[in-house]
Backbone as numpy.savetxt, mean C-alpha at the origin, in Angstrom:
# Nx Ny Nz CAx CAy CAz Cx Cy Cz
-18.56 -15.55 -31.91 -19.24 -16.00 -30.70 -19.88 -14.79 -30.02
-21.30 -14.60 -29.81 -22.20 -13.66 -29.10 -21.35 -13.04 -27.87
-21.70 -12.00 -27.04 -21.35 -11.84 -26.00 -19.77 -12.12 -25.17
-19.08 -12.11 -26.18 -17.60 -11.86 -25.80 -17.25 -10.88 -24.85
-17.59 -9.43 -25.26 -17.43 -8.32 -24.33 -18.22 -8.62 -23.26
-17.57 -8.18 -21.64 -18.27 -8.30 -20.56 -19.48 -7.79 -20.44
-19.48 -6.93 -20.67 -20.77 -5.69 -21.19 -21.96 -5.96 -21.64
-21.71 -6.79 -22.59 -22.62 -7.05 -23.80 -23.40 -8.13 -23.45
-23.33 -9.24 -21.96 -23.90 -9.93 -21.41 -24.67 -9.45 -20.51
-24.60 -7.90 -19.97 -25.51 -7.28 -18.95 -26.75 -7.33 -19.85
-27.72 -7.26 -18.77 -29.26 -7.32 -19.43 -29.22 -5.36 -19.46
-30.33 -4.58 -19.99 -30.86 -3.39 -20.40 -31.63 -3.02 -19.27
-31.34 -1.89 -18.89 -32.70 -1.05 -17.68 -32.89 0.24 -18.38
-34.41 0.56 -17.70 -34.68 1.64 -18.67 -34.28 2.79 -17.45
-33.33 3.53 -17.25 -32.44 4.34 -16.87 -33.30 5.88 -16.71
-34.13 6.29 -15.54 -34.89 7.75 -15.35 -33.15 8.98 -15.77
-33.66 9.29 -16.56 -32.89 11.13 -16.54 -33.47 11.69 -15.52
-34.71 12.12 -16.21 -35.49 13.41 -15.44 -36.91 12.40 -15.49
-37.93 13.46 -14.90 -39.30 13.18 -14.91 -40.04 12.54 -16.27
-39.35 13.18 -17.42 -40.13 12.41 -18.27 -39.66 12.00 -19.66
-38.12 11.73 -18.93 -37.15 10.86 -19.77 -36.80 9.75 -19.35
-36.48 8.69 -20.49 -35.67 7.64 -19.65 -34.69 7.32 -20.65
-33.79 6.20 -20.60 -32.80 5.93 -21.41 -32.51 4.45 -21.41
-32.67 3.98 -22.27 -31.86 2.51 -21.83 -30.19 2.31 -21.95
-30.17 1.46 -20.34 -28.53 1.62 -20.66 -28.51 -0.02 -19.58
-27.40 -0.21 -19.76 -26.91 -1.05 -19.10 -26.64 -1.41 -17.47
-27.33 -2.77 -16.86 -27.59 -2.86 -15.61 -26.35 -3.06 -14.85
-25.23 -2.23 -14.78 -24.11 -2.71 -13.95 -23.72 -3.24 -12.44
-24.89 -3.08 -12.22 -25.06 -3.10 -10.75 -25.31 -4.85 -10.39
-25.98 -5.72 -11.42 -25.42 -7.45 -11.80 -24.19 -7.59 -11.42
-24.18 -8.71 -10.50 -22.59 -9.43 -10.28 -22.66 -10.62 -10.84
-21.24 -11.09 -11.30 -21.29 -12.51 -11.85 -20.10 -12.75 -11.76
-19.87 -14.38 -10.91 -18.16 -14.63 -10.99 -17.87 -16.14 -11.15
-17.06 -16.58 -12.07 -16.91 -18.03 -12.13 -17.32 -18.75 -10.62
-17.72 -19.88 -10.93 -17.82 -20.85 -10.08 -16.69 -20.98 -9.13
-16.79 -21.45 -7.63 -15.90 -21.79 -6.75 -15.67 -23.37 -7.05
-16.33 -23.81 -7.23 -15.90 -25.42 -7.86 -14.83 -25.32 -9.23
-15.20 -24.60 -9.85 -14.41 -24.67 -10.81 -12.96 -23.99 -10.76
-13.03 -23.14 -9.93 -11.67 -22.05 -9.37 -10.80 -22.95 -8.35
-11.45 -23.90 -7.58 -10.90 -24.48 -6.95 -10.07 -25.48 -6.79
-10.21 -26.01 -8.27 -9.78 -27.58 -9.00 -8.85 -26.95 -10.01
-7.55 -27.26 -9.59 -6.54 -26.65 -10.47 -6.34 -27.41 -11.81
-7.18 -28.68 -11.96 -6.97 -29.19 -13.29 -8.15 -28.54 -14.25
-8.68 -27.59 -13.74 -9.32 -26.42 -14.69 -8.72 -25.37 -15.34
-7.76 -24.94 -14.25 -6.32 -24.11 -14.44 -4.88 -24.15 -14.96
-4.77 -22.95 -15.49 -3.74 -22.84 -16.33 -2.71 -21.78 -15.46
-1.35 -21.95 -14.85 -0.64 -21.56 -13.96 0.02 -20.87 -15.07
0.48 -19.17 -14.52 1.39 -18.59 -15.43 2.05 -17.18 -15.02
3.28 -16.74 -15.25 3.84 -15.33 -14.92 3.65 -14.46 -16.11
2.75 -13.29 -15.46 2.51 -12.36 -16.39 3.92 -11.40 -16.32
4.31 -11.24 -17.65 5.83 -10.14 -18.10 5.34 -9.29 -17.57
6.14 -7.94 -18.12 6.30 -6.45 -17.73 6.05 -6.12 -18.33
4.56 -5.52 -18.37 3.75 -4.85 -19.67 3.06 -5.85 -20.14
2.89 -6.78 -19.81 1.51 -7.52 -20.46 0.10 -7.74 -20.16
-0.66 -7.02 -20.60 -2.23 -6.58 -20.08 -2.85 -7.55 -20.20
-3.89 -7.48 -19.47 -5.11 -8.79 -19.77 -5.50 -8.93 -21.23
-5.70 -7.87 -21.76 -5.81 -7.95 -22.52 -4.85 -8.99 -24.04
-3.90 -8.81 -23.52 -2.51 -9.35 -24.47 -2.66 -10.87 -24.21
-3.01 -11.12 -22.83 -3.06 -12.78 -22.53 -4.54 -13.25 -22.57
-5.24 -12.76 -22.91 -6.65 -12.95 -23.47 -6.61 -13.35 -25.36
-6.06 -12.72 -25.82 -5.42 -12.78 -26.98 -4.65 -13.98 -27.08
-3.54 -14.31 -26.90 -2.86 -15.39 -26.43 -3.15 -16.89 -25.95
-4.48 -16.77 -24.97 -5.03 -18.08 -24.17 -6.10 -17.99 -25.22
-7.00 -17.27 -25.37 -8.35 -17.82 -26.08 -8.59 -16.79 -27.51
-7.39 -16.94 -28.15 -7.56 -16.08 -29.77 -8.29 -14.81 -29.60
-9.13 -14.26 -28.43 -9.69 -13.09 -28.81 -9.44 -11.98 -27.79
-9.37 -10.45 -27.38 -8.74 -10.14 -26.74 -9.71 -9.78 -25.73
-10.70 -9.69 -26.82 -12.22 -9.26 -25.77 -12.78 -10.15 -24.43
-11.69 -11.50 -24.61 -12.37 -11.79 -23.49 -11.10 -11.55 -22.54
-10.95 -10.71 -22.16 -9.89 -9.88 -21.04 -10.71 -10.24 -19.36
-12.03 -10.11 -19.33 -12.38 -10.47 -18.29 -12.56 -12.41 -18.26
-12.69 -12.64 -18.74 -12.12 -14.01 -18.24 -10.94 -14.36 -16.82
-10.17 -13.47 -18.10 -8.67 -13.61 -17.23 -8.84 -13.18 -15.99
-9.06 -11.46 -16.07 -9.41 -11.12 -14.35 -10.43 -11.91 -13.42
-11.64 -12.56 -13.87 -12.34 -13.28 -13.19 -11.71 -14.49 -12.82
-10.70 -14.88 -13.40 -10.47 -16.32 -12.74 -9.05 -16.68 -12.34
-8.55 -14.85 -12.13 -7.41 -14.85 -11.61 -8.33 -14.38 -10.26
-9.26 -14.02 -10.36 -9.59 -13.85 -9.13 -9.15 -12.34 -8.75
-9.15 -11.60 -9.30 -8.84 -9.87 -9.49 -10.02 -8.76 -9.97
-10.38 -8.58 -9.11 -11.99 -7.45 -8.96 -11.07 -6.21 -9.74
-9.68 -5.58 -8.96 -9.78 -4.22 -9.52 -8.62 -4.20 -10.19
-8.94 -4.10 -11.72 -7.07 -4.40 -12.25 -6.32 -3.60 -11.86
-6.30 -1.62 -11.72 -5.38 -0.95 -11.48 -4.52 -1.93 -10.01
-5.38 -2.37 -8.97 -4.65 -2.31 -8.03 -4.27 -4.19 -8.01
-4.57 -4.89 -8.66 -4.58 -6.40 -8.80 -3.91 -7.18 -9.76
-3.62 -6.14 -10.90 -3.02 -6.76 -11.86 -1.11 -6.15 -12.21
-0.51 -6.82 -11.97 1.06 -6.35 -11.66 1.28 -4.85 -13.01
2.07 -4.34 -12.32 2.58 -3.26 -12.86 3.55 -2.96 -13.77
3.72 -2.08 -14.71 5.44 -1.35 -15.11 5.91 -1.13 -13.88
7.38 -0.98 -14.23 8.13 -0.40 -12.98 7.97 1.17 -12.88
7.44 1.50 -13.79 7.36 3.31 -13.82 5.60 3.63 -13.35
5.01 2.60 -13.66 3.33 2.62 -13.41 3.87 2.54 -12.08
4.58 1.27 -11.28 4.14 0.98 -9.92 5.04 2.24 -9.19
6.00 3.16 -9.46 6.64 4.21 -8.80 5.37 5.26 -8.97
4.73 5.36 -9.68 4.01 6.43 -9.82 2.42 6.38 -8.71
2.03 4.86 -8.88 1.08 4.81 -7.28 1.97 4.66 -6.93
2.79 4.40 -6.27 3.76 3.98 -4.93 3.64 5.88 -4.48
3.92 6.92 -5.18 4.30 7.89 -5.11 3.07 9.02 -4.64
1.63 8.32 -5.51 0.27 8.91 -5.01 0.20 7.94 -3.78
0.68 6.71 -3.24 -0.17 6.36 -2.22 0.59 6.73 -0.75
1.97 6.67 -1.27 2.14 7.61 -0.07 2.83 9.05 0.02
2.70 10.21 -0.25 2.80 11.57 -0.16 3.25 12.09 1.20
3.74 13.29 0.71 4.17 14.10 1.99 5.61 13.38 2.77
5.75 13.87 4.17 6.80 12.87 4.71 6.49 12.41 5.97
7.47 11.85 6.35 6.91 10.75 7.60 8.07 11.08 8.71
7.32 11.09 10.31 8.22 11.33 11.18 7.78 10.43 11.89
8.76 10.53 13.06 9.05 9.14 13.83 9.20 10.12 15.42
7.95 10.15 16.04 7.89 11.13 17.34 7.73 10.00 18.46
7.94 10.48 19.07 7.65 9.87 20.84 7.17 10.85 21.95
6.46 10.50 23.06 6.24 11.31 23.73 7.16 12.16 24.98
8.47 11.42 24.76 9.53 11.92 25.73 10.96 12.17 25.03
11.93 12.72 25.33 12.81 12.30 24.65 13.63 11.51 24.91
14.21 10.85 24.03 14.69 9.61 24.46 13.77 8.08 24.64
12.84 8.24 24.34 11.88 7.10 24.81 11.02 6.95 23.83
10.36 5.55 23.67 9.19 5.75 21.94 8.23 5.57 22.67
7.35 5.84 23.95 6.26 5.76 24.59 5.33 6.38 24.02
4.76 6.28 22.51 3.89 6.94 21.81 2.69 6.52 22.34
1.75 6.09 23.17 0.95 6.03 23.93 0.41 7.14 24.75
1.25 8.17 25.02 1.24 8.67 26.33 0.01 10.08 25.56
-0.71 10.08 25.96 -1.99 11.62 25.83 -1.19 12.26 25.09
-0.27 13.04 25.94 0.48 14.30 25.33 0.71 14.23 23.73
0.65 13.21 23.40 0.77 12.59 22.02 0.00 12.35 20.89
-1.44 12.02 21.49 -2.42 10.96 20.48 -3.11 12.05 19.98
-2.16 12.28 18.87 -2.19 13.06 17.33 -3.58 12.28 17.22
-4.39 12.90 15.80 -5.47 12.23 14.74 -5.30 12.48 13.77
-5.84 11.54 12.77 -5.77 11.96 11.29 -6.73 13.11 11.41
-5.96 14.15 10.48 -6.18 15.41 9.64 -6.45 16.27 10.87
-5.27 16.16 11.60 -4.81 17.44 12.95 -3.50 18.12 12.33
-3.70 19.07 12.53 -2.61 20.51 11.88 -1.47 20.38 12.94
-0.14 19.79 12.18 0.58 20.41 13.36 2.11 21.25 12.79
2.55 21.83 13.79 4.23 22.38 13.71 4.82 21.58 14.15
6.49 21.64 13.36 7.48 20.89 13.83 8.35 22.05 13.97
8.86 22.21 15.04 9.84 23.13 15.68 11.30 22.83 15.91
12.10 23.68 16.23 13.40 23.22 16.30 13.50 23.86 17.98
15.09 23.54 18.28 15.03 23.40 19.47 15.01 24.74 20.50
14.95 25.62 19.10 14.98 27.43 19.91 13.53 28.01 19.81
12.95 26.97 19.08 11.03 26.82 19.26 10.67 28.17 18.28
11.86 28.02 16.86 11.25 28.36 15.15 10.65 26.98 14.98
9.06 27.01 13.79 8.74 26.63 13.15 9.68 27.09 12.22
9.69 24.94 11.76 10.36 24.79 10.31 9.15 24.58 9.45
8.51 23.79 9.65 6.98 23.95 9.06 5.56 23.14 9.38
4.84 23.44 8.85 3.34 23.26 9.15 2.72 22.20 8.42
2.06 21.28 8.70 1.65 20.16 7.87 -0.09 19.33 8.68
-0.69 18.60 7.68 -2.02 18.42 7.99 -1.31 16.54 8.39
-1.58 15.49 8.95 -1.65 14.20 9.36 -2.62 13.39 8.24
-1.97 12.65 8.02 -3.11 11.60 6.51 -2.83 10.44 6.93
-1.82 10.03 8.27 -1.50 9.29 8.62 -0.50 8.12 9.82
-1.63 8.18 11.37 -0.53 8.50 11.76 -0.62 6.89 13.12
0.24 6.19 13.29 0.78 4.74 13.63 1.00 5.10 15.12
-0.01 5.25 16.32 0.16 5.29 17.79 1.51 3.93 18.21
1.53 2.98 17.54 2.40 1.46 18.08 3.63 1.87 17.69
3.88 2.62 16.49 5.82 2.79 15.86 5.66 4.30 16.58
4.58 5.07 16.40 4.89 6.58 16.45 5.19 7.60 15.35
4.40 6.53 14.26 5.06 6.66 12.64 3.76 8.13 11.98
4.70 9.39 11.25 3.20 9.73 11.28 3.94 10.90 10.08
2.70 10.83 8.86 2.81 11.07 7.64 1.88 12.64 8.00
2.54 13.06 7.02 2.41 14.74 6.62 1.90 15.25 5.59
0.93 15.78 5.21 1.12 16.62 3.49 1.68 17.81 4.11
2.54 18.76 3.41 3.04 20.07 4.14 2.18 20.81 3.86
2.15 22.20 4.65 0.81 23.02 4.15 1.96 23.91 3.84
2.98 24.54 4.42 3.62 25.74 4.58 5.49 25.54 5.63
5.86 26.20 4.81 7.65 25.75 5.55 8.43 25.26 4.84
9.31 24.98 5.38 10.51 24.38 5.01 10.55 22.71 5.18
10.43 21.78 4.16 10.41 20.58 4.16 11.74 19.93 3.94
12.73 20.54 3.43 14.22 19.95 3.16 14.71 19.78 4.05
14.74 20.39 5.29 15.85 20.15 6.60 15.90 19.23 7.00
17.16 18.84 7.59 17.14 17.31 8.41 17.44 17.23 9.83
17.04 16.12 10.58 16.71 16.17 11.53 17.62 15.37 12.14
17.98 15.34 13.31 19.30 14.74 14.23 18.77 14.71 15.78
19.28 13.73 16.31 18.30 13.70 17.65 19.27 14.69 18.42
20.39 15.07 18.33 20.73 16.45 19.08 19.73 17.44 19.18
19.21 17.95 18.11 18.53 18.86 17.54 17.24 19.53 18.31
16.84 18.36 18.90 15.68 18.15 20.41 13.99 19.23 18.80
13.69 18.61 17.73 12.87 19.23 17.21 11.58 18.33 17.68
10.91 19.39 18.06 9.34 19.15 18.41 8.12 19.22 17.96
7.41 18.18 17.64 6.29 18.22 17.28 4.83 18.77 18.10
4.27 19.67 17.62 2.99 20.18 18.77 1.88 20.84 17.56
0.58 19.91 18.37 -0.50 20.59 17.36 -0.70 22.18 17.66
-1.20 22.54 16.59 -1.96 24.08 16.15 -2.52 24.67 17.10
-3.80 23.54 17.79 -4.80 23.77 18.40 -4.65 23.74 19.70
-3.49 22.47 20.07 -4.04 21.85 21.36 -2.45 21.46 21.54
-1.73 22.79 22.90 -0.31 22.86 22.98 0.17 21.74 23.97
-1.14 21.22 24.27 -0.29 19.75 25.30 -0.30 18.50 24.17
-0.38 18.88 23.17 -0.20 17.93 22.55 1.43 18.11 22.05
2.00 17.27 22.33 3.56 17.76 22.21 4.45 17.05 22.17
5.33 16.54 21.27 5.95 15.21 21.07 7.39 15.24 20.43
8.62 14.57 20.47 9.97 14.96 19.98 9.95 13.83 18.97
10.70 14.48 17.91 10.62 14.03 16.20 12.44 13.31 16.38
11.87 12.03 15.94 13.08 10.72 16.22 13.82 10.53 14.77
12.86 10.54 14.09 13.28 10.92 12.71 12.57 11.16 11.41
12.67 11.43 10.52 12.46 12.27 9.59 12.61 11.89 8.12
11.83 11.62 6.97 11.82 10.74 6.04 11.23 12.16 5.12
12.00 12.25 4.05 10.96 13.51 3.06 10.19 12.76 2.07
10.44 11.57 1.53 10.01 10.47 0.78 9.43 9.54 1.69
8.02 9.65 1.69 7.80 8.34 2.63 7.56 7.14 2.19
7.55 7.18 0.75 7.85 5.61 0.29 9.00 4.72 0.74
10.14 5.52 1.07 11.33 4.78 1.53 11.19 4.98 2.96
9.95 5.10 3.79 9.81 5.14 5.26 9.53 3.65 5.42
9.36 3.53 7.29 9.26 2.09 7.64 7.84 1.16 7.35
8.17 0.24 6.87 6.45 -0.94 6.71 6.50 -1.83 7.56
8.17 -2.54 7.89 8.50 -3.34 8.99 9.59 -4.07 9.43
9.82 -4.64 9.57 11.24 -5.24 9.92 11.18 -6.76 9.47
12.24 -6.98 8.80 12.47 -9.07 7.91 13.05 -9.63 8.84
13.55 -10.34 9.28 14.40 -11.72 9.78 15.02 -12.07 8.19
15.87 -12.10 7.95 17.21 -11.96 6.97 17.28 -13.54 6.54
16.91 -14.03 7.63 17.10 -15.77 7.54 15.30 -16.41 6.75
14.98 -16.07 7.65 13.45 -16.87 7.66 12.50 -16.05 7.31
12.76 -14.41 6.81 12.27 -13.88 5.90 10.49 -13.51 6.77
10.63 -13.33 7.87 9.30 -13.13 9.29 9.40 -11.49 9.00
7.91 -11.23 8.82 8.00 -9.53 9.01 8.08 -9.64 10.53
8.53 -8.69 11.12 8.06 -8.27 12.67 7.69 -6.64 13.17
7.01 -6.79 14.27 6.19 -5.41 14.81 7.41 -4.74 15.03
6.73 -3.72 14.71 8.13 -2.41 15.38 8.62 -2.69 16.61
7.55 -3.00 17.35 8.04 -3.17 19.22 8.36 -4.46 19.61
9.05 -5.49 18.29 9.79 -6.49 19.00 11.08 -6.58 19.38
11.32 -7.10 20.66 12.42 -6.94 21.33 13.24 -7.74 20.94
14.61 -7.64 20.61 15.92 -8.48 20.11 16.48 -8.95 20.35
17.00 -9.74 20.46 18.23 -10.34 20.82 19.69 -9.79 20.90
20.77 -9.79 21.60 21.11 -10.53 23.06 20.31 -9.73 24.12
20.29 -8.96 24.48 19.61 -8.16 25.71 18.41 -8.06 25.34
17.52 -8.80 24.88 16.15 -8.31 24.60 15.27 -7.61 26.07
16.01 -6.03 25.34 15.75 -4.93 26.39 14.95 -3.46 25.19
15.38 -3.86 23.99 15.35 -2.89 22.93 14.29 -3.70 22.33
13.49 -2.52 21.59 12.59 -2.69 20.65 13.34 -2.36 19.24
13.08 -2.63 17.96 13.71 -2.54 16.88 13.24 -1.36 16.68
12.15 -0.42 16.90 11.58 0.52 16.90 12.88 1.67 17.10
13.20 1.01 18.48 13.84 2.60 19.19 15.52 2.61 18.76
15.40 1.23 18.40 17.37 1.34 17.47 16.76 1.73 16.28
15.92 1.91 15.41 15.56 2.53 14.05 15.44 4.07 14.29
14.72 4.71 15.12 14.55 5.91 15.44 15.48 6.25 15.80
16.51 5.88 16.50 17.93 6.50 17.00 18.55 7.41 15.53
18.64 8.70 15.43 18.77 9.51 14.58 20.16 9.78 14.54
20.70 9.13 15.70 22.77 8.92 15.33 23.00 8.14 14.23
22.37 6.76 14.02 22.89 5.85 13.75 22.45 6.64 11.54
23.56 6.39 11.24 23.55 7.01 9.62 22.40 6.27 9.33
21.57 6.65 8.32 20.85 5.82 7.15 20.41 6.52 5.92
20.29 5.78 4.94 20.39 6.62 3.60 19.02 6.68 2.58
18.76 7.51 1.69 17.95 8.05 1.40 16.80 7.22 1.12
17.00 5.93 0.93 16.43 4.71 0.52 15.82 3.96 1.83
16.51 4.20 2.99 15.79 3.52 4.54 16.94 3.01 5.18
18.15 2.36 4.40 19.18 1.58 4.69 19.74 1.67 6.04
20.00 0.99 7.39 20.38 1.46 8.27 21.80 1.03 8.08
23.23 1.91 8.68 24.71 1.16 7.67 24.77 -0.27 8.58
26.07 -0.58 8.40 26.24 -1.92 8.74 26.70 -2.50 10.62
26.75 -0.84 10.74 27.00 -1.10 11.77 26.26 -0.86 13.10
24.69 -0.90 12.13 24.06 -0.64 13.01 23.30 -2.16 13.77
23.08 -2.16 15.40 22.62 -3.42 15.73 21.47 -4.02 15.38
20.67 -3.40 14.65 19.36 -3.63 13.71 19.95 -5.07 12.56
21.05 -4.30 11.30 21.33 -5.76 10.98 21.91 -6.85 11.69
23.23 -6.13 12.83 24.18 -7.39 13.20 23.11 -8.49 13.93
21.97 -8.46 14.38 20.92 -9.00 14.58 20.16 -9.84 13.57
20.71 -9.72 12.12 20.11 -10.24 11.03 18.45 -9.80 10.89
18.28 -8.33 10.98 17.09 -8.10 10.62 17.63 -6.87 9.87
16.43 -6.72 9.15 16.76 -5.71 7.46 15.55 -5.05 7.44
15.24 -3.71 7.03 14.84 -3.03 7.05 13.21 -3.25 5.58
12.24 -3.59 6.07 11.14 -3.37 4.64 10.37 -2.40 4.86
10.76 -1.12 3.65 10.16 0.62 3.47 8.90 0.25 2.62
7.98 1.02 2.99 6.42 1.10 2.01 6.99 0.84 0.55
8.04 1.17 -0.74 8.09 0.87 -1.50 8.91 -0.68 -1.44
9.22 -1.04 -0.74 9.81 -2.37 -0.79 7.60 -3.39 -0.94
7.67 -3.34 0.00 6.01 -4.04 0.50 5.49 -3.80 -1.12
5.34 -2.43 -1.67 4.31 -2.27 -2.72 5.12 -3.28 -3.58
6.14 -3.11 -4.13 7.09 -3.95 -4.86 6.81 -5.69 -4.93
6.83 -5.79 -3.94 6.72 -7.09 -2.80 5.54 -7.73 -3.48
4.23 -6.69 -3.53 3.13 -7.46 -3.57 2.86 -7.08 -5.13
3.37 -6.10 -6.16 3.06 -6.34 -7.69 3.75 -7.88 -8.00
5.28 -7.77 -7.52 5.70 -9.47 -7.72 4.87 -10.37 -7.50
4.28 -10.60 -6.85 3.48 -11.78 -6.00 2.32 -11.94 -7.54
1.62 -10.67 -7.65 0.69 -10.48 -8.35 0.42 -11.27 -9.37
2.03 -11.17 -10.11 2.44 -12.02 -11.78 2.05 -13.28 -11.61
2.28 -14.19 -10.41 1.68 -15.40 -10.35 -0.14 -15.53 -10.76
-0.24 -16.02 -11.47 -1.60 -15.40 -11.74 -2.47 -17.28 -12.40
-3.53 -17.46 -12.07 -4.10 -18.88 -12.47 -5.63 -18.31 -13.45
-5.41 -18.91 -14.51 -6.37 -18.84 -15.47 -7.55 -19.91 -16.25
-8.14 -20.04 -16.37 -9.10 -20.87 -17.35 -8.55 -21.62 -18.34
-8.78 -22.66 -18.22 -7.96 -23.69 -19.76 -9.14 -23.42 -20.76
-8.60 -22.96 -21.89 -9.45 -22.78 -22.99 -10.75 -23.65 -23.14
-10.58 -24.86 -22.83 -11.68 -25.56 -23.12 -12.79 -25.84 -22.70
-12.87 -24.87 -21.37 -13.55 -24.15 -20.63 -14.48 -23.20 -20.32
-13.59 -22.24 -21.73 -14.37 -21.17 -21.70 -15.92 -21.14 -22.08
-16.08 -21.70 -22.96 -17.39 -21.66 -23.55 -18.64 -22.12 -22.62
-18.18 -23.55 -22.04 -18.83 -23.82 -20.87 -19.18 -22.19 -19.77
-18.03 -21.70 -19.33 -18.20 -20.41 -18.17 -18.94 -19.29 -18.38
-18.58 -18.97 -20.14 -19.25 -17.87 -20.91 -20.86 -18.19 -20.45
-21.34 -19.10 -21.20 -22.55 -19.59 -21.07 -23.11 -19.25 -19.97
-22.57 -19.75 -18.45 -23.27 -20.11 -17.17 -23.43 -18.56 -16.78
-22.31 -17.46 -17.09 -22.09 -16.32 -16.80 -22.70 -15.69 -17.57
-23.25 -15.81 -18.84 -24.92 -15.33 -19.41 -26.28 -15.47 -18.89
-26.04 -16.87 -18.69 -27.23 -17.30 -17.94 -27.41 -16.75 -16.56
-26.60 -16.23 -15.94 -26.86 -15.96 -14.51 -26.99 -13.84 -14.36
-26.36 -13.56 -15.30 -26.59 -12.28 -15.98 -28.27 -11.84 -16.26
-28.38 -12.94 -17.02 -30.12 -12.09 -17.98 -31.35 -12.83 -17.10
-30.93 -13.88 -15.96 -31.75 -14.27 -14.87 -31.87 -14.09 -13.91
């Protein structure tokens, strides 16, 4: 069958090098995507969980004997970019989980004792240089912002220079203050060297509800979940875990860290809806035709 490869349905442009070259190559800059009528009517569709390690390619092979038609599958799963759309290994998805979030993550406020990350003295920007100090005002070390949450007070680091192993305790009174600009000045609540296992948000244990950092709890809803998470007494372990005795769970809320969420959403991913074979030929066609016209 003609035009199997996605590719091989683009029409030809004659491609300038220089002044008085050209090249023919392929017009990629053509979009083409199954029909919404047809995506929409699930008795077109074929419902299915993609394994661990099985590429489009493998279920292209599988659904329609050939492997080349791999974009099928992504087109009518409805997935533009496979790296980030099509579910992962567990060692693939640690490894973005690991490029997407870098450096570490602190948890500042503008007072101590208080998460009023609002307040001037505070409103850090992405890619502002700052020190984190201890309480005899040594830099422990120096780091650039790639990322930083004014509502939690949540705010990611690449290190430039220092000491990144130390840990942090709200005795400790360690302070955050930019390079540039010394009223900018803020106390570090806590301290994550892995920020994949930093905060994404808070579950309801029961009914499974993300919630904002700054929702207030139950019995005294006087506390934000924010400022019992930042409390740097209460133990928690390398993973995010707050222990059991902290009022975060006895509240029946549980802790979801950036690698929980990424996790969260490769699962989701495997659910995936495809083209019934008998189909294809019909889609191929319309998706030629709308290609070379």
């Amino acid at each position: 069958m003609p035009g199997k490869k996605y590719f091989d349905n683009f029409p030809k442009i004659d491609y300038r090098l220089s002044k008085n070259e050209t090249k023919k190559s392929v017009d990629i800059l053509r979009r083409a995507a199954i029909s919404e009528t047809i995506l929409n009517d699930d008795r077109n569709l074929i419902s299915g969980f993609v394994k661990d390690g099985t590429t489009p390619e493998d279920l292209a092979g599988k659904t329609y004997g050939n492997r080349d038609y791999y974009w099928v599958i992504l087109l009518s799963a409805k997935i533009h970019n496979p790296y980030y759309g099509w579910p992962l290994e567990y060692s693939q998805l640690v490894e973005r989980t690991e490029k997407q979030y870098p450096g570490i993550s602190l948890f500042v406020s503008s007072t101590y004792g208080s998460m009023n990350t609002k307040s001037k003295s505070v409103n850090f920007s992405i890619s502002d240089t700052i020190e984190v100090l201890d309480g005899e005002g040594n830099i422990k070390f120096t780091g650039t912002i790639y990322d930083y949450d004014l509502t939690s007070g949540q705010m990611k680091l690449n290190i430039t220079s220092g000491d990144s192993t130390f840990t942090i305790s709200s005795e400790d009174g360690f302070i955050v203050r930019s390079t540039t600009d010394s009223s900018k000045t803020g106390f570090v609540r806590r301290k994550f060297n892995d920020v994949k296992y930093s905060l994404y948000g808070f579950r309801d244990s029961t009914t499974k509800r993300v919630y904002s950092p700054l929702h207030r709890y139950l019995p005294s809803n006087e506390t934000t979940l924010i400022e019992t998470y930042t409390n740097t007494s209460n133990p928690i372990s390398s993973t995010g875990e707050v222990s059991s005795s902290n009022p975060i769970l006895t509240s029946g809320i549980t802790i979801l860290t950036n690698y929980d969420y990424e996790q969260e959403l490769n699962d989701r991913n495997r659910f995936i809806k495809i083209l019934k074979p008998s189909l294809l030929q019909k889609v191929v066609n319309e998706i030629k035709f709308t290609l070379r016209n």
